[in-house]
LONULUM-349981 format. One line per field, with one value per residue (C-alpha): residue in one letter; x, y, z. Coordinates in Angstrom, 2 decimals. Example, Ala and Ser with C-alpha at 12.3 -4.5 7.8 and 13.67 -1.06 7.14 Angstrom:
2
residuo = (a, s) $
u = (12.30, 13.67) $
v = (-4.50, -1.06) $
w = (7.80, 7.14) $
//
This chain:
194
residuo = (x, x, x, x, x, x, x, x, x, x, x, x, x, x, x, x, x, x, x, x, x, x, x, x, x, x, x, x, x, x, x, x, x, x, x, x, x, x, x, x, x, x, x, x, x, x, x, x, x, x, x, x, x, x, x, x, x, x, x, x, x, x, x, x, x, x, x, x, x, x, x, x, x, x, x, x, x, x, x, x, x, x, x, x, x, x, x, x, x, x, x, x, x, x, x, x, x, x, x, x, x, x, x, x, x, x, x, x, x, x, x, x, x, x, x, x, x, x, x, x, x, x, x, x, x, x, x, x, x, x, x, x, x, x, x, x, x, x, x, x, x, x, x, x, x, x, x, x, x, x, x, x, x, x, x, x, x, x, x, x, x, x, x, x, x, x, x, x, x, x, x, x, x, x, x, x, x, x, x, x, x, x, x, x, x, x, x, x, x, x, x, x, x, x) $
u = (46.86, 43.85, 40.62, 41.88, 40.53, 42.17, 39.13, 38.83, 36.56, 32.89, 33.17, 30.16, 28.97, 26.76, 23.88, 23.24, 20.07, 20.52, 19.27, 15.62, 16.23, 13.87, 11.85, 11.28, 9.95, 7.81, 6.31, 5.11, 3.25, -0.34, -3.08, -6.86, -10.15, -10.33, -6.54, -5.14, -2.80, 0.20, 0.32, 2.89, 2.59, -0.77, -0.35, 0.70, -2.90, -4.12, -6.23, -8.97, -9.09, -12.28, -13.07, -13.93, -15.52, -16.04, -12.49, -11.49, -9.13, -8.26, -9.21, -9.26, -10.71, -8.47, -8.60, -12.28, -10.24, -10.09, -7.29, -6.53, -4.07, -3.74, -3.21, 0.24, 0.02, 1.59, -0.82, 0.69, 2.27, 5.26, 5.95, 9.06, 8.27, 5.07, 3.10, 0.77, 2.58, 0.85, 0.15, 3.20, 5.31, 8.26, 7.11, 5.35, 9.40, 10.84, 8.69, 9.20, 12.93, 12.68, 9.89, 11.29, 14.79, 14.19, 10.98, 8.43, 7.72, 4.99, 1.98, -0.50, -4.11, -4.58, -7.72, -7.31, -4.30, -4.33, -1.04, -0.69, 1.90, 2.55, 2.79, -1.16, -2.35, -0.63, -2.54, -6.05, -5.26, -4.65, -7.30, -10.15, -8.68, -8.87, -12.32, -13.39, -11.61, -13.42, -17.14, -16.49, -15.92, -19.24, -20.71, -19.50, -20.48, -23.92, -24.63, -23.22, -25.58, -28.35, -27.37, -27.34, -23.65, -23.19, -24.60, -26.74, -24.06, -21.30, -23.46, -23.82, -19.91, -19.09, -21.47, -20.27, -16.76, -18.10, -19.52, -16.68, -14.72, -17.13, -16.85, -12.94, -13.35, -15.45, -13.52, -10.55, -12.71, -14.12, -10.41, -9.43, -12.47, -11.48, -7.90, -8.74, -11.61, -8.99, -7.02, -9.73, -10.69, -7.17, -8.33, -12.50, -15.20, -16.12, -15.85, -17.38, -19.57, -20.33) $
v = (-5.51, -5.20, -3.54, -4.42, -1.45, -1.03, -1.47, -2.41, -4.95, -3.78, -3.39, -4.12, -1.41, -1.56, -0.06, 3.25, 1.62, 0.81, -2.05, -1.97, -2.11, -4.36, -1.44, -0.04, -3.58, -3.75, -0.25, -2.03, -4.86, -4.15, -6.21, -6.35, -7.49, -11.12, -11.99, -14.62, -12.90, -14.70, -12.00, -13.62, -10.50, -12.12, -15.67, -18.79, -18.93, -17.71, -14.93, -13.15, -9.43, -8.12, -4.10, -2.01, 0.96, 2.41, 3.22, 2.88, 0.03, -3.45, -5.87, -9.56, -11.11, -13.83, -13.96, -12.24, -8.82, -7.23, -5.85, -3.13, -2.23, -0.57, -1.73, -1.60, -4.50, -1.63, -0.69, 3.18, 5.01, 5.62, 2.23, 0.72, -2.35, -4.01, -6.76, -8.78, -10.68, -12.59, -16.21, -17.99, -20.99, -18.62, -16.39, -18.98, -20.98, -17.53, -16.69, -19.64, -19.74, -16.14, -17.10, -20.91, -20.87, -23.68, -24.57, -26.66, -30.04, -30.02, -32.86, -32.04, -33.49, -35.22, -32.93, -29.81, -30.05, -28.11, -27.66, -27.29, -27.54, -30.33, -28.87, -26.93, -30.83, -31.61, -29.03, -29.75, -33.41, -32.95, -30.15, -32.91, -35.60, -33.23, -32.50, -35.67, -36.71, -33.92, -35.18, -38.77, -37.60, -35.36, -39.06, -40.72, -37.99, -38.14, -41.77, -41.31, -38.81, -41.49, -43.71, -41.62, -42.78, -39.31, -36.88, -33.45, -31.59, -33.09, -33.85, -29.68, -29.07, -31.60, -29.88, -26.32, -28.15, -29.67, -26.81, -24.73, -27.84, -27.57, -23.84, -23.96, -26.74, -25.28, -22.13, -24.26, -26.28, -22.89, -21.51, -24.79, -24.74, -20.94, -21.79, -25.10, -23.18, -20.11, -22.78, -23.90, -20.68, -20.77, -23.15, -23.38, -20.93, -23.39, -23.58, -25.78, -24.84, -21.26) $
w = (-32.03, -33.75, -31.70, -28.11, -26.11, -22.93, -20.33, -16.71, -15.88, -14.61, -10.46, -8.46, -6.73, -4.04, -4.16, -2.54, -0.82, 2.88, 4.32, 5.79, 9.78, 12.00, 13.56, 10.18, 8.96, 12.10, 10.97, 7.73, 9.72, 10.21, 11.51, 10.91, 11.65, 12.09, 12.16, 14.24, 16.48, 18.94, 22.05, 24.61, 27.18, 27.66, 27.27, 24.43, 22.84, 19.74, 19.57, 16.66, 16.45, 16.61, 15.73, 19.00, 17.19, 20.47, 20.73, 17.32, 17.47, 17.23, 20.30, 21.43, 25.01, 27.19, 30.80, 30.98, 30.12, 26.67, 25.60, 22.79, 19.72, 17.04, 13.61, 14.12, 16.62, 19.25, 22.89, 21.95, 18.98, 21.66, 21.57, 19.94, 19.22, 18.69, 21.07, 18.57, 16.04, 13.25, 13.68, 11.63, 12.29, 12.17, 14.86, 17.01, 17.44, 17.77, 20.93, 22.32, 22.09, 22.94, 26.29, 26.95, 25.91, 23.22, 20.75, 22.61, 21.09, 19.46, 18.55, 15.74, 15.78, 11.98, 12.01, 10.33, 11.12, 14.28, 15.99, 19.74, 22.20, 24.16, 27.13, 26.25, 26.11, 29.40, 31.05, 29.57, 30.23, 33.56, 34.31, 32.72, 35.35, 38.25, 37.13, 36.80, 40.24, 41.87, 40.30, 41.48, 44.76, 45.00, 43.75, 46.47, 49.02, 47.65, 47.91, 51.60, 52.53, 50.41, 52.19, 55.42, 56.39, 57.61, 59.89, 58.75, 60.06, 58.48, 54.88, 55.47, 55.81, 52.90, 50.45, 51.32, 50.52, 47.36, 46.04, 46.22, 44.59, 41.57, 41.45, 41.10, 38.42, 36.38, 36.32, 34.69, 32.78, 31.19, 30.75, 29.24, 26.38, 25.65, 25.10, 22.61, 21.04, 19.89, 18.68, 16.55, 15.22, 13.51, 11.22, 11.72, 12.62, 14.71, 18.48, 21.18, 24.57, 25.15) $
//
């Protein structure tokens, strides 16, 4: 029988350490100066933190409104989850599922390799041909009143019409260049306009 000891085999025990739950993970996400945020209570683009010393925290503009968290990426400390979430594959799909029910297609630009949804190009495409409907039209209204094919009165009434026209273009046309110029700033410190 020699040295046979009588021994159980080893069990594996589980550890005594629990699990990490989601809200405790978000606690250990922090954000700073300069990171490239996804905030979908304000809208799909991408975003750059900026410092606001003023009020001692974390900031980024969109819609002509700035809007402020703290490092935590929460508006309060009473909050229980956060709003900002760090610019990754992984979270861009899971807002979108989350937002849209399904991951948008997307297209990426062989420059840079920005990424951008398809339907963000739709809507620049189609805001750049409204635009540039709207600016052949003013042509064609100026080379009537040139060619004085209209009245003063009505050359008055079609400006005032026109002018307004340009006003609500340019509007988009600015909204547009902020949205592809955050998108840039993910990969550049470039951007393009004012």
């Amino acid at each position: 029988m020699g040295n046979s000891k009588n021994t159980t085999p080893n069990k594996t025990s589980k550890s005594n350490v629990t699990p990490k739950s989601i809200a405790s993970i978000a606690n250990q996400i922090t954000f700073d100066i300069g990171d490239i945020v996804l905030c979908p209570s304000v809208g799909n683009e991408l975003y750059r933190l900026f410092n606001d010393e003023e009020n001692g925290c974390l900031c980024f503009t969109a819609n002509s409104k700035t809007y402020h968290y703290r490092s935590d990426g929460k508006v309060s400390r009473d909050d229980n989850t956060p709003s900002l979430f760090h610019n990754t594959l992984a979270n861009r799909q899971a807002i979108e599922t989350l937002y849209h029910g399904a991951p948008l297609q997307k297209t990426t630009a062989k420059t840079n390799d920005i990424t951008m949804p398809v339907e963000t190009l739709k809507s620049i495409a189609s805001e750049m041909d409204g635009a540039s409907q709207a600016l052949h039209d003013i042509g064609l209204l100026l080379n009537m009143i040139y060619r004085e094919k209209i009245n003063p009165r009505q050359a008055i009434a079609l400006a005032r019409l026109s002018h307004d026209s340009t006003n609500t273009w340019s509007e988009l046309l600015f909204d547009s260049l902020e949205s592809v110029n955050n998108t840039i700033a993910s990969v550049s410190t470039a951007s393009v306009g004012v």
